[in-house]
C-alpha positions as CSV (number, residue, x, y, z in Angstrom):
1,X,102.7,71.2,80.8
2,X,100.3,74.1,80.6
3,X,101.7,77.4,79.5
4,X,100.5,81.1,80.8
5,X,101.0,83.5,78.2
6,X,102.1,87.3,78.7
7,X,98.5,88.9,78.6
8,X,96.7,86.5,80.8
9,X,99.7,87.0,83.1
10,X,99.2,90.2,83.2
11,X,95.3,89.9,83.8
12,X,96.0,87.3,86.6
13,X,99.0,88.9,88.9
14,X,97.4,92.5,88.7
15,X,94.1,92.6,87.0
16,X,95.1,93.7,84.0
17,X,97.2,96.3,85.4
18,X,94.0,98.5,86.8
19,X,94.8,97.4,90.4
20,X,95.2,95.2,92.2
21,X,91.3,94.4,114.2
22,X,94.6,93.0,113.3
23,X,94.5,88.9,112.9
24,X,96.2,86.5,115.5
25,X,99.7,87.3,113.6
26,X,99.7,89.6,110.7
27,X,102.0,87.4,107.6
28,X,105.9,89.0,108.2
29,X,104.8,88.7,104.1
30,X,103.8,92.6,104.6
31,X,106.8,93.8,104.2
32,X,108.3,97.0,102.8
33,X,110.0,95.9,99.3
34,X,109.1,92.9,97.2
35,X,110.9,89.8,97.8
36,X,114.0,87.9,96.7
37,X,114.2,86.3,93.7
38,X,115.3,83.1,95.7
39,X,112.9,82.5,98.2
40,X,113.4,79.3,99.7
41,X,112.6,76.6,96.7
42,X,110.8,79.4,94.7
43,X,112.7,81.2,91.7
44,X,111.4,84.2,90.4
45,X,111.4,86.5,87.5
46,X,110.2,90.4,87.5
47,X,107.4,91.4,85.2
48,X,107.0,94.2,83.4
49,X,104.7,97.2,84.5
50,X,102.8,99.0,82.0
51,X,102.5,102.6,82.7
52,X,98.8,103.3,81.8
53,X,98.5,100.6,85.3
54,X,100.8,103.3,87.5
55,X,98.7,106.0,85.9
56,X,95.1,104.5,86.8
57,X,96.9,103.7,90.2
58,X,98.9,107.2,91.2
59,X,101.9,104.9,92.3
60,X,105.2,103.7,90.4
61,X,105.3,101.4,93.7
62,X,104.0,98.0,91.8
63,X,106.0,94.9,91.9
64,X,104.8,92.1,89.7
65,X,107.2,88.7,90.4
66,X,106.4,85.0,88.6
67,X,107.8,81.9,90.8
68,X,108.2,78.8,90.3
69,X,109.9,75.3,92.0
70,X,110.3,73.9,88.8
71,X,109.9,75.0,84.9
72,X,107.4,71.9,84.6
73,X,105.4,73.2,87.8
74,X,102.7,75.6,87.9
75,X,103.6,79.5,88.9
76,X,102.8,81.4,92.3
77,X,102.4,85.1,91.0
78,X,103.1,88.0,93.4
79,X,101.5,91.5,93.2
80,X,102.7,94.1,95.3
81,X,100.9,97.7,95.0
82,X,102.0,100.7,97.6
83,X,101.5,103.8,98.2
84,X,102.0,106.5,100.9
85,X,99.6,109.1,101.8
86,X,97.2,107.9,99.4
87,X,94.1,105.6,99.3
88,X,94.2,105.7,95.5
89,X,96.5,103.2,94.8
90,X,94.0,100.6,96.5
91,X,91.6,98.5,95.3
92,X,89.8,95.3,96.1
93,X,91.0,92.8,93.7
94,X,87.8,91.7,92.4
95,X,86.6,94.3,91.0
96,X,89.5,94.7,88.6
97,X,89.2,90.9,87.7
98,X,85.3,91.5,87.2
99,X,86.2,94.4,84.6
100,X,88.6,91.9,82.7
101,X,85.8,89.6,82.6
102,X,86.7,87.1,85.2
103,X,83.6,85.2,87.0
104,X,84.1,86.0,91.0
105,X,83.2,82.3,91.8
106,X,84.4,82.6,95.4
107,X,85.0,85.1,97.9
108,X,85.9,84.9,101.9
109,X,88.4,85.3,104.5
110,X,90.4,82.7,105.6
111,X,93.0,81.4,108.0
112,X,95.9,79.6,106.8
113,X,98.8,78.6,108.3
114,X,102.2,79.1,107.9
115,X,105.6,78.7,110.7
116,X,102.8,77.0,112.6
117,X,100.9,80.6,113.3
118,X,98.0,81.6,111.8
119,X,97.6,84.2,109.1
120,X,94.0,86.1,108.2
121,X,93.9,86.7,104.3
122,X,90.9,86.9,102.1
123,X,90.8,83.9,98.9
124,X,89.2,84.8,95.9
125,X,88.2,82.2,93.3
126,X,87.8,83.5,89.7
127,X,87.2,81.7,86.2
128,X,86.8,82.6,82.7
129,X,85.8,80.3,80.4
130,X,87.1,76.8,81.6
131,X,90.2,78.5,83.2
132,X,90.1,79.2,87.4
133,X,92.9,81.2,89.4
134,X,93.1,81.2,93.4
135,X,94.2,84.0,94.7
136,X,94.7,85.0,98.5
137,X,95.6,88.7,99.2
138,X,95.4,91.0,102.3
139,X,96.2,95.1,102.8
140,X,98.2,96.4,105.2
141,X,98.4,100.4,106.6
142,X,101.2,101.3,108.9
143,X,102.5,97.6,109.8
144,X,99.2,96.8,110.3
145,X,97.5,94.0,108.4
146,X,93.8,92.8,107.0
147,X,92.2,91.0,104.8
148,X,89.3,93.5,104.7
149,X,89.8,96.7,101.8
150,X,87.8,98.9,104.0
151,X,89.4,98.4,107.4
152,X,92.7,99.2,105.2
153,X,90.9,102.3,104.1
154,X,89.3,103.7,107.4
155,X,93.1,102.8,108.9
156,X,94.5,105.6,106.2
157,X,91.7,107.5,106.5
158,X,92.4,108.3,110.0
159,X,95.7,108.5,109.9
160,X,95.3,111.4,107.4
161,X,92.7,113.0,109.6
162,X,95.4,113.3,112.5
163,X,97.8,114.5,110.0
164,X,99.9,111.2,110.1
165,X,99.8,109.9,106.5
166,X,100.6,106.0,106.9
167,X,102.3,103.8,104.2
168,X,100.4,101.2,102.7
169,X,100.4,98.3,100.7
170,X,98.0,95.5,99.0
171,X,99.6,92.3,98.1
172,X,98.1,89.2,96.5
173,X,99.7,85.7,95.5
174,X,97.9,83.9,93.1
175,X,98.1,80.8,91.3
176,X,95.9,78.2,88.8
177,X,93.4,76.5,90.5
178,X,94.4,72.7,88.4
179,X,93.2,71.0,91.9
180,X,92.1,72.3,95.1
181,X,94.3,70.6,97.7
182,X,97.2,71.5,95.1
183,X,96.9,75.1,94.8
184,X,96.1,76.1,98.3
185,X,99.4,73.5,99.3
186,X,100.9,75.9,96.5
187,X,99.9,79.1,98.5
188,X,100.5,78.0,101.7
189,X,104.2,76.9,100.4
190,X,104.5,80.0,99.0
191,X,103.5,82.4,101.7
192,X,105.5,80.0,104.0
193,X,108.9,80.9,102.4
194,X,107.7,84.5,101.9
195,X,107.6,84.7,105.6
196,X,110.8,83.8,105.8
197,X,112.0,86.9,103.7
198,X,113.7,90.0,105.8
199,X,112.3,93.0,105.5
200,X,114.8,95.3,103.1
């Protein structure tokens, strides 16, 4: 069994702690708190946040949760940033995976599927050294969710302009890329029981 130390934890669920039209049916994922610790077959644990990573990102709103099915299986971790008012707290994954020396190997929206509706989020492949991650995230601004960083930001941007500040969030699941079909099966398991979670 592979183990994932503390530090490339960290650099994997929110970049090192720098970061981290509305589709056919926007994941009930977005919602306003992290989720349970239970979800479904998934148990979870809460990571720590360092503060220097709520400095650089003007919110203390950052959830960082581990899951698992098993001890012997691989993780699904879940990053939550928020923010209200702001379009600080936001930014496209990548980059902060780039500045901790991650490869971007692939990049692109996708639909996946989960309660048999699909869901618009954007996968990101990264690598360093022999190690890859997947990683499928998406923004939402005022219940409103999408893939796309700048959609998010012209959403808040407007909203600030007619002097309606909106809520936002971004939120990424991510998990090691051992095999394809495994990982995204992983995901898609994931986001599935995520779903599933009521909004507190």
């Amino acid at each position: 069994m592979v183990r994932y130390g503390p530090g490339l934890l960290a650099l994997v669920t929110l970049g090192a702690g720098l970061a981290l039209a509305r589709p056919a049916q926007a994941p009930a994922a977005a919602a306003e708190a992290p989720p349970q610790l239970t979800l479904g077959p998934w148990h979870g644990k809460t990571l720590a946040v360092e503060a220097r990573a709520e400095e650089i990102l003007e919110t203390d709103d950052v959830a960082l949760l581990e899951y698992r099915q098993a001890d012997d299986q691989p993780p699904v971790w879940f990053a939550q940033v928020a923010g209200f008012g702001t379009r600080a707290a936001f930014h496209p994954p990548e980059l902060c995976y780039v500045g901790s020396h991650y490869e971007i190997v692939a990049r692109s929206p996708i639909t996946v599927m989960a309660h048999g509706r699909p869901h618009r989020v954007m996968r990101l492949v990264v690598g360093q050294g022999r190690q890859r991650f997947e990683a499928w995230y998406w923004f939402t601004a005022d219940g409103r969710v999408t893939p796309s960083y700048y959609q998010q930001q012209l959403w808040l941007v407007l909203g600030a302009m007619a002097g309606q500040p909106m809520a936002g969030r971004l939120i990424r699941i991510s998990t090691p890329l051992d095999d394809p079909a495994a990982a995204h099966d992983r995901l898609a398991g994931f986001l599935t029981s995520f779903s599933e979670t009521p909004t507190r």
